[in-house]
FINURO-651554 format. One record per residue: residue in three letters; chain; x, y, z of N, C-alpha, C, O, CB in turn. Coordinates in nm, 2 decimals, decimal comma. Atoms other than C-alpha are relative to their C-alpha. Glycine has a CB too. Layout:
% residues N
+---------+------+--------+--------+--------+--------+--------+--------+--------+--------+--------+--------+--------+--------+--------+--------+--------+
| vexdren | kemi |   n.xx |   n.yy |   n.zz |  ca.xx |  ca.yy |  ca.zz |   c.xx |   c.yy |   c.zz |   o.xx |   o.yy |   o.zz |  cb.xx |  cb.yy |  cb.zz |
+---------+------+--------+--------+--------+--------+--------+--------+--------+--------+--------+--------+--------+--------+--------+--------+--------+
|     ALA |    A |      X |      Y |      Z |      X |      Y |      Z |      X |      Y |      Z |      X |      Y |      Z |      X |      Y |      Z |
...
+---------+------+--------+--------+--------+--------+--------+--------+--------+--------+--------+--------+--------+--------+--------+--------+--------+
END
This chain:
% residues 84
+---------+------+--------+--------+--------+--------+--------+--------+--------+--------+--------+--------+--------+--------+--------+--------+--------+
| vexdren | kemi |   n.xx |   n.yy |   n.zz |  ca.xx |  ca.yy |  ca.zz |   c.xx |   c.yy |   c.zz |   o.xx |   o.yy |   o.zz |  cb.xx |  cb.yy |  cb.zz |
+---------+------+--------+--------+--------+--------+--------+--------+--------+--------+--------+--------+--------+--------+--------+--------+--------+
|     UNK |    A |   0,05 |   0,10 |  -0,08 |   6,14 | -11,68 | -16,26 |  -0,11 |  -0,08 |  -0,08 |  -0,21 |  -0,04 |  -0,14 |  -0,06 |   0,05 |   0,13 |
|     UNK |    A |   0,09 |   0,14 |   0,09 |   5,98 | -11,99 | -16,43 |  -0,14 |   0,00 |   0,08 |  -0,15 |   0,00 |   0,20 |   0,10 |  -0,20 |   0,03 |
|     UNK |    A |   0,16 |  -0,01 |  -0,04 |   5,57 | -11,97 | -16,39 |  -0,02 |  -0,17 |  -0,08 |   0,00 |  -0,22 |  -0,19 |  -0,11 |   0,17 |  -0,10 |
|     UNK |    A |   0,08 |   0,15 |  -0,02 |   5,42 | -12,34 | -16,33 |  -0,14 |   0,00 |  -0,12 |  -0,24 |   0,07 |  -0,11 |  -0,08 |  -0,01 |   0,20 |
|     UNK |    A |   0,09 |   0,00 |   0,10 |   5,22 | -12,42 | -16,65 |  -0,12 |  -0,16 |   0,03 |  -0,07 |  -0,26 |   0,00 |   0,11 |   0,00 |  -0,14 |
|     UNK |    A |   0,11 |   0,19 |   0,02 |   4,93 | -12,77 | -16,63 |   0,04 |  -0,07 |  -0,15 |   0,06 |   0,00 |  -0,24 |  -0,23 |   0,03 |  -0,02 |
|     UNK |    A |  -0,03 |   0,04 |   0,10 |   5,00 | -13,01 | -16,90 |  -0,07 |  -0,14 |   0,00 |  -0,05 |  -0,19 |   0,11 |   0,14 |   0,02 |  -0,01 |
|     UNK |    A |   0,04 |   0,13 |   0,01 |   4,80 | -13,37 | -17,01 |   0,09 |  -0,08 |  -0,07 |   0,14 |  -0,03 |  -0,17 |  -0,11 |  -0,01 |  -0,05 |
|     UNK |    A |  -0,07 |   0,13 |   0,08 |   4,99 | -13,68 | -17,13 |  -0,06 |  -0,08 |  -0,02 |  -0,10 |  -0,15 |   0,07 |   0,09 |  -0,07 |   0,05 |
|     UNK |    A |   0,11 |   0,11 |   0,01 |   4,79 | -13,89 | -17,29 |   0,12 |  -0,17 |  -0,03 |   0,23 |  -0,17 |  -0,08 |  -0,13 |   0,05 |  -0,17 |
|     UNK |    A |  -0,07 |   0,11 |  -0,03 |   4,91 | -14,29 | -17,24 |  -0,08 |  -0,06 |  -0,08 |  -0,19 |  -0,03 |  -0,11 |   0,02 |  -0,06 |   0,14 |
|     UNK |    A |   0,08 |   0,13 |   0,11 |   4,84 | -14,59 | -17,49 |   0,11 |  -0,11 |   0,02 |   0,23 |  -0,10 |   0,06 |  -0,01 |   0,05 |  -0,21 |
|     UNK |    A |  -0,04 |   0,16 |  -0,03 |   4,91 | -14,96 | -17,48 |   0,06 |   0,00 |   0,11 |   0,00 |   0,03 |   0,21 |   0,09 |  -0,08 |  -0,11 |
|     UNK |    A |  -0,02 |   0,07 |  -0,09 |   5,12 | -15,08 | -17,27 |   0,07 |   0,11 |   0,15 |   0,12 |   0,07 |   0,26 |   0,10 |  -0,12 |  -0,08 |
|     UNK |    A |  -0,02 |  -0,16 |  -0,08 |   5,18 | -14,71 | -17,08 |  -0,08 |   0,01 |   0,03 |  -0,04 |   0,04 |   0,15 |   0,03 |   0,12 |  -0,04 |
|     UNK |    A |   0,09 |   0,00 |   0,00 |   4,83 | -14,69 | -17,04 |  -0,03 |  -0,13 |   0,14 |  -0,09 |  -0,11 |   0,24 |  -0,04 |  -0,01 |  -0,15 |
|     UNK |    A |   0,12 |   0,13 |  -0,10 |   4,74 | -15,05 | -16,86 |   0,18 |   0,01 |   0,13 |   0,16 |  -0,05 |   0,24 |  -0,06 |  -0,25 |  -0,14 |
|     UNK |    A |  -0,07 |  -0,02 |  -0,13 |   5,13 | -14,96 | -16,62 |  -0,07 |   0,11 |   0,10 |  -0,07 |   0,10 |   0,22 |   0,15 |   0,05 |  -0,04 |
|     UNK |    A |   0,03 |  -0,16 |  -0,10 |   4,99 | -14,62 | -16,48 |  -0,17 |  -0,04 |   0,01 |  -0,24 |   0,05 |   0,06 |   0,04 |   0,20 |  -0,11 |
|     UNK |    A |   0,17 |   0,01 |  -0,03 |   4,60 | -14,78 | -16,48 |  -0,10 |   0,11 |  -0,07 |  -0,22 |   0,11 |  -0,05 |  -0,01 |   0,03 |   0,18 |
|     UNK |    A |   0,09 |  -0,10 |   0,03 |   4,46 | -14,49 | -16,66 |   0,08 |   0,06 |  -0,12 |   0,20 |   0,06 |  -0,14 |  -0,04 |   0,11 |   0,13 |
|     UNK |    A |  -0,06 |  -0,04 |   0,18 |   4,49 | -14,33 | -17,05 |   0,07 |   0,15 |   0,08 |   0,17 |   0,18 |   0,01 |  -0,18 |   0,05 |  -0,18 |
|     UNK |    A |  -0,01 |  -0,15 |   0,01 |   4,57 | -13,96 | -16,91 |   0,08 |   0,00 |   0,15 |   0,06 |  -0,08 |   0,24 |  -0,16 |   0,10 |  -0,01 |
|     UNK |    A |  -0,09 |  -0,06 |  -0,09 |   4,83 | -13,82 | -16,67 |  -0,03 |   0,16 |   0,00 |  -0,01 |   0,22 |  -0,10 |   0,13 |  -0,04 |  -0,04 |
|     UNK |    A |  -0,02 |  -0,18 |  -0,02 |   4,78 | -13,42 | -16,55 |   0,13 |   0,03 |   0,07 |   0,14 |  -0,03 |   0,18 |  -0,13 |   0,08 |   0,10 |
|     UNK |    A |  -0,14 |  -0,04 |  -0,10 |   5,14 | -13,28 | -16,42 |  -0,04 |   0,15 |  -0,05 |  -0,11 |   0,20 |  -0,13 |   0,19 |  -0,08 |  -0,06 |
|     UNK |    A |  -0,06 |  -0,16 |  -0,04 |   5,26 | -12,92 | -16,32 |   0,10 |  -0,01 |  -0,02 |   0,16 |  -0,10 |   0,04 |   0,00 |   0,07 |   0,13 |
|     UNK |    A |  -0,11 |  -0,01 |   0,01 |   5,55 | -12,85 | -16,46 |   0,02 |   0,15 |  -0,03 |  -0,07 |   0,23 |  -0,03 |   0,04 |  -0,09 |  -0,10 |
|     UNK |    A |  -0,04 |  -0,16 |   0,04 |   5,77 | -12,50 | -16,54 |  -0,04 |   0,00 |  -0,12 |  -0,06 |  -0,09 |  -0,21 |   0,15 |   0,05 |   0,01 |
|     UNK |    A |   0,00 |   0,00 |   0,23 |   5,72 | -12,35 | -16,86 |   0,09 |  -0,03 |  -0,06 |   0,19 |  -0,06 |   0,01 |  -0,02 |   0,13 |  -0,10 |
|     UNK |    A |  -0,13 |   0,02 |   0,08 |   5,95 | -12,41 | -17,13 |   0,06 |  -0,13 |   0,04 |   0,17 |  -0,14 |   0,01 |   0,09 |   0,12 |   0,02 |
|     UNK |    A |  -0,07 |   0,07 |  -0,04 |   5,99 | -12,72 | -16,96 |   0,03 |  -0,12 |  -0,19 |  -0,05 |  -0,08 |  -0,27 |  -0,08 |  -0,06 |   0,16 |
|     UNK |    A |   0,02 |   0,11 |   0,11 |   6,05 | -13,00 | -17,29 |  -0,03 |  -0,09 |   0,00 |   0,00 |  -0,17 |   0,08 |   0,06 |  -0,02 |  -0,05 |
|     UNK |    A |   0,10 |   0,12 |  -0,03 |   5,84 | -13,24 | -17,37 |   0,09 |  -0,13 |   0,00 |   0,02 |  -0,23 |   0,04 |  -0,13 |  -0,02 |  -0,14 |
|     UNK |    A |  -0,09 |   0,11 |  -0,04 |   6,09 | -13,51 | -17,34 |   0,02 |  -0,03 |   0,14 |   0,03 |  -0,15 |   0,16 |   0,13 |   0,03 |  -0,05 |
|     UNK |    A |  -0,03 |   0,00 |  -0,09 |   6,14 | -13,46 | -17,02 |  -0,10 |  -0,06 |   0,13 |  -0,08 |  -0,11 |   0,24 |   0,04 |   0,12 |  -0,01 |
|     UNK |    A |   0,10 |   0,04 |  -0,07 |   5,78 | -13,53 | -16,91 |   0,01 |  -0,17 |   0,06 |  -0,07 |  -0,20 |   0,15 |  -0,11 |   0,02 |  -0,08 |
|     UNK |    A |  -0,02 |   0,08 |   0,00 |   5,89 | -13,88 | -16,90 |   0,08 |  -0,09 |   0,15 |   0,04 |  -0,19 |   0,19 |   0,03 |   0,01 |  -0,09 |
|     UNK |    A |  -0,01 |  -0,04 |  -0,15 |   6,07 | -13,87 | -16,56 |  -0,10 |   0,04 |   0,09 |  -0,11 |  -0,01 |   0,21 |   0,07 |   0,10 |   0,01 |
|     UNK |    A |   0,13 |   0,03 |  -0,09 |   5,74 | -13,75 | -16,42 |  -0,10 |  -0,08 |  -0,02 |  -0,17 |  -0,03 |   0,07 |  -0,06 |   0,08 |   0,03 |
|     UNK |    A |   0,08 |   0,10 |   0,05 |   5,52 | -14,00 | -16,53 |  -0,03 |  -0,13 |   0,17 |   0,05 |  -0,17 |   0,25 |   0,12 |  -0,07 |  -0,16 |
|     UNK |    A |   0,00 |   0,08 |  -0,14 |   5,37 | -14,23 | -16,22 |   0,06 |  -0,11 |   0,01 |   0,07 |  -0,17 |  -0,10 |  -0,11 |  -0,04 |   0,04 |
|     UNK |    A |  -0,06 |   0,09 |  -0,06 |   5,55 | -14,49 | -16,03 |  -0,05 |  -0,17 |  -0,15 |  -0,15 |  -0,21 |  -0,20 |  -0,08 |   0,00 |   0,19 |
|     UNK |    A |   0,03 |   0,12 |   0,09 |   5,54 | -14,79 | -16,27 |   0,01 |   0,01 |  -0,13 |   0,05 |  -0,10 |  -0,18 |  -0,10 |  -0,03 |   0,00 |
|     UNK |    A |  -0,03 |  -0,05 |   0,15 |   5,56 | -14,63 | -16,61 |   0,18 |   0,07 |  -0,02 |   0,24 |   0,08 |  -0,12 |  -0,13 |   0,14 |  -0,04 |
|     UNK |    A |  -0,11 |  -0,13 |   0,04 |   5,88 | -14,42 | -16,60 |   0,13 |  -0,11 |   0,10 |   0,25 |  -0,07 |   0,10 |  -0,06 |   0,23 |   0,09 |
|     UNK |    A |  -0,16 |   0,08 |  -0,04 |   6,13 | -14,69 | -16,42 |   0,08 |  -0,06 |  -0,08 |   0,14 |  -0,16 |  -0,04 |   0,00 |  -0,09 |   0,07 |
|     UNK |    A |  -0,11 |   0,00 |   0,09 |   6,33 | -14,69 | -16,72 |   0,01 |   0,08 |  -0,05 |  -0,06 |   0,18 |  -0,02 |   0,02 |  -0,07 |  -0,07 |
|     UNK |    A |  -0,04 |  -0,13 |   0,05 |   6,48 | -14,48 | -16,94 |  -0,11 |  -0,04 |  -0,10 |  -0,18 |  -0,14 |  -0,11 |   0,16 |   0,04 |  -0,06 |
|     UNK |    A |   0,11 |   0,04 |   0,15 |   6,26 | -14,41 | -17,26 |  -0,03 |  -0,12 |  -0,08 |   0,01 |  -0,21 |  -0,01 |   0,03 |   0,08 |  -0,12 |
|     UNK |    A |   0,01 |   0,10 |   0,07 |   6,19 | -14,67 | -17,48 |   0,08 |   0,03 |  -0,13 |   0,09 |   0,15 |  -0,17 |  -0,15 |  -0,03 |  -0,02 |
|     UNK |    A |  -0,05 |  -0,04 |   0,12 |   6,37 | -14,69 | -17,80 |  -0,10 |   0,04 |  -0,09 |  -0,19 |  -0,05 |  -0,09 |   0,09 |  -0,10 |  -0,06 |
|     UNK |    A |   0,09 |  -0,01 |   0,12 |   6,15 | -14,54 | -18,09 |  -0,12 |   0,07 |   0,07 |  -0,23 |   0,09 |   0,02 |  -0,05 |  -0,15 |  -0,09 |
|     UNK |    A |   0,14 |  -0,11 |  -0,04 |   5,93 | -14,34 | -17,87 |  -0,04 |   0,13 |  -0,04 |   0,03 |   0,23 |  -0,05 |   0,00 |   0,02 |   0,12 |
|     UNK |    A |   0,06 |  -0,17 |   0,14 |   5,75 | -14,05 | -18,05 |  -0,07 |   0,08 |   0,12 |  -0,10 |   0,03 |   0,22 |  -0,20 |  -0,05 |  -0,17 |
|     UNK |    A |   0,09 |  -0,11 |  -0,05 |   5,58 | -13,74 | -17,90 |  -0,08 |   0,07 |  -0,09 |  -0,05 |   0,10 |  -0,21 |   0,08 |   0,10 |   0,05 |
|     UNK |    A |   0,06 |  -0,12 |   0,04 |   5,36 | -13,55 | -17,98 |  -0,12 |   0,09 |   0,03 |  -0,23 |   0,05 |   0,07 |  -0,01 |  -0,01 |  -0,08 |
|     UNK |    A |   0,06 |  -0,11 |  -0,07 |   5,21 | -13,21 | -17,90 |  -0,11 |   0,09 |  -0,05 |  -0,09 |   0,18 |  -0,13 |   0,09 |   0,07 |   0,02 |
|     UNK |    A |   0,08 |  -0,05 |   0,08 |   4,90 | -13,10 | -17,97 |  -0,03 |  -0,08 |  -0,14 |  -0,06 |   0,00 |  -0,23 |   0,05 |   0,12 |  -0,02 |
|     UNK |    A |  -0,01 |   0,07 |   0,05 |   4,88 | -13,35 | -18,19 |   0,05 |   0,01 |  -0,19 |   0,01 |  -0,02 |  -0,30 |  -0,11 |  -0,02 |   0,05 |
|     UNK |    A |  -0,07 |  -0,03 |   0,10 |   5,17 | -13,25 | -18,39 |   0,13 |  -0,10 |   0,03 |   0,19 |  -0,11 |   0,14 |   0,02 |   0,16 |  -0,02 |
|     UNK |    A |  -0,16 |   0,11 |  -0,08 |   5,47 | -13,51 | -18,37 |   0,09 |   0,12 |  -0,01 |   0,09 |   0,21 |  -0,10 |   0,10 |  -0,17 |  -0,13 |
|     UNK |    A |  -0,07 |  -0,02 |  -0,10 |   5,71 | -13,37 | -18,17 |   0,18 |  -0,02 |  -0,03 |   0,24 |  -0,12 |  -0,09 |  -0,08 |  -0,09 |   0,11 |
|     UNK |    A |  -0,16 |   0,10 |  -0,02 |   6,12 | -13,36 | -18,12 |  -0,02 |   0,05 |   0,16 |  -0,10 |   0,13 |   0,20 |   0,20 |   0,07 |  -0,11 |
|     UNK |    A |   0,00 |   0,03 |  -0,11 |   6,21 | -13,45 | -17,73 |   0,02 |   0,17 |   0,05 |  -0,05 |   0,19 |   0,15 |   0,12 |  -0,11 |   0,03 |
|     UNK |    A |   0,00 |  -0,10 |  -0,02 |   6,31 | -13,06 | -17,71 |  -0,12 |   0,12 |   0,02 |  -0,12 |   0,24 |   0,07 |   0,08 |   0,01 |  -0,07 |
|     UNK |    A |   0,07 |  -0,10 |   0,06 |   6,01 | -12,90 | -17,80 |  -0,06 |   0,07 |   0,12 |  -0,09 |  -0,03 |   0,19 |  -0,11 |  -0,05 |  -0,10 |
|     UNK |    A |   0,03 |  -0,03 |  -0,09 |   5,89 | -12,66 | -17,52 |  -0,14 |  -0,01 |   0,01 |  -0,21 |   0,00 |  -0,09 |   0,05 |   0,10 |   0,01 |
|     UNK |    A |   0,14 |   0,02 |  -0,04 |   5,55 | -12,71 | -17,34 |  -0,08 |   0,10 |   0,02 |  -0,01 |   0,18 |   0,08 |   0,00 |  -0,08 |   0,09 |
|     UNK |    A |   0,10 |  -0,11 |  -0,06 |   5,29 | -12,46 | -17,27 |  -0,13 |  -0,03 |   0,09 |  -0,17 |  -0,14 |   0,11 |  -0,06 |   0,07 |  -0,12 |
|     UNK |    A |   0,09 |   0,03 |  -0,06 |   5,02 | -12,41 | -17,06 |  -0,12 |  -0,08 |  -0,06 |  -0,16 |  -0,01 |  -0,15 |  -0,03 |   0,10 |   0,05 |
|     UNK |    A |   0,10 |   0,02 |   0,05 |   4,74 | -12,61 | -17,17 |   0,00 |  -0,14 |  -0,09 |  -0,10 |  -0,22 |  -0,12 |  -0,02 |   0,11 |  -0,06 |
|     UNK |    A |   0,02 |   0,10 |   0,09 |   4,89 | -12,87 | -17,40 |   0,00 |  -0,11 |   0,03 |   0,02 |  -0,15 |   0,15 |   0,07 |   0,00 |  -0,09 |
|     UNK |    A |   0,04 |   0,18 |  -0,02 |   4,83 | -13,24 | -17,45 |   0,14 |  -0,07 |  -0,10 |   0,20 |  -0,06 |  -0,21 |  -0,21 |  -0,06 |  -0,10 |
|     UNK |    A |  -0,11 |   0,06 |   0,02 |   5,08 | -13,44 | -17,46 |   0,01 |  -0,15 |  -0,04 |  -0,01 |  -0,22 |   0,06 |   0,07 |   0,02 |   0,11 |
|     UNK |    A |   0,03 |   0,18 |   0,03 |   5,07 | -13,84 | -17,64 |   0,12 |  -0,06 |  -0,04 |   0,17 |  -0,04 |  -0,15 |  -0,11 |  -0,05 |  -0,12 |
|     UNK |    A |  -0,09 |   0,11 |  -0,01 |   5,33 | -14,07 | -17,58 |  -0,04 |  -0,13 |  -0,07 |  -0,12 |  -0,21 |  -0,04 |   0,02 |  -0,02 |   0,15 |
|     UNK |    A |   0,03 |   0,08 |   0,07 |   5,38 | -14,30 | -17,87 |   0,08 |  -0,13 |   0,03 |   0,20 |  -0,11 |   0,03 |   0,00 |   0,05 |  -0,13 |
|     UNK |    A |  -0,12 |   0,12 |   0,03 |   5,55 | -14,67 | -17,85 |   0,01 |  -0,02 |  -0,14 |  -0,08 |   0,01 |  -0,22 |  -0,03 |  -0,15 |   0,07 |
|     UNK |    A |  -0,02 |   0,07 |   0,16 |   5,69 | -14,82 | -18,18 |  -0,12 |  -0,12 |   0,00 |  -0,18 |  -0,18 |   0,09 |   0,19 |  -0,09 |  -0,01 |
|     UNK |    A |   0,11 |   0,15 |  -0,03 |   5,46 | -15,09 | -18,28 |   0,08 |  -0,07 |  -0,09 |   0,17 |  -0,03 |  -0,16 |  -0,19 |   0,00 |  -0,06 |
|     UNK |    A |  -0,07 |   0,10 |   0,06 |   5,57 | -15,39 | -18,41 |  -0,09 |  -0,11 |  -0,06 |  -0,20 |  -0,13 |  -0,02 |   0,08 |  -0,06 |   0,08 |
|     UNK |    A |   0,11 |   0,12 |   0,04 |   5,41 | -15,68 | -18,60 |   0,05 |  -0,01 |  -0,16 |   0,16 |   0,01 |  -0,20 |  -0,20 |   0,06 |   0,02 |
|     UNK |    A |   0,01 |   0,03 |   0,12 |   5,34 | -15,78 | -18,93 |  -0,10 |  -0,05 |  -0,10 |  -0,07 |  -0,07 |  -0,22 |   0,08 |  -0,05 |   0,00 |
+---------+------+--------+--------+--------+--------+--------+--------+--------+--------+--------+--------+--------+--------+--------+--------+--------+
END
């Protein structure tokens, strides 16, 4: 039986000023994958699918979408940047 782990998401640019605030706390199962956090994400941020070129990473290690979560970790959701 899957035990309910806490987990932070930290939000930047334009994820950040949809959800009103840099940080998200969710409850999720363990082992859930950090890809997935994206579906829970608040009303306004998460009504699409991912963004193309979006990065994770955990603990402030980049990340693939599979990687399992644990109690405790921090989670930062990168967009692509663009410019020149």
């Amino acid at each position: 039986m899957p035990v309910d782990i806490r987990v932070t998401v930290r939000l930047f640019a334009s994820l950040r000023e949809a959800a009103g605030r840099d940080r998200v706390d969710l409850t999720v199962p363990s082992a859930t994958p950090v890809g997935a956090v994206w579906d829970l994400l608040p009303e306004g941020v998460a009504e699409a699918p991912p963004p193309d070129g979006l990065r994770y990473a955990v603990n402030h290690v980049w990340s693939i979408p599979g990687t399992p979560l644990h109690d405790g970790d921090e989670i930062a959701l990168v967009l692509p940047v663009s410019g020149g």
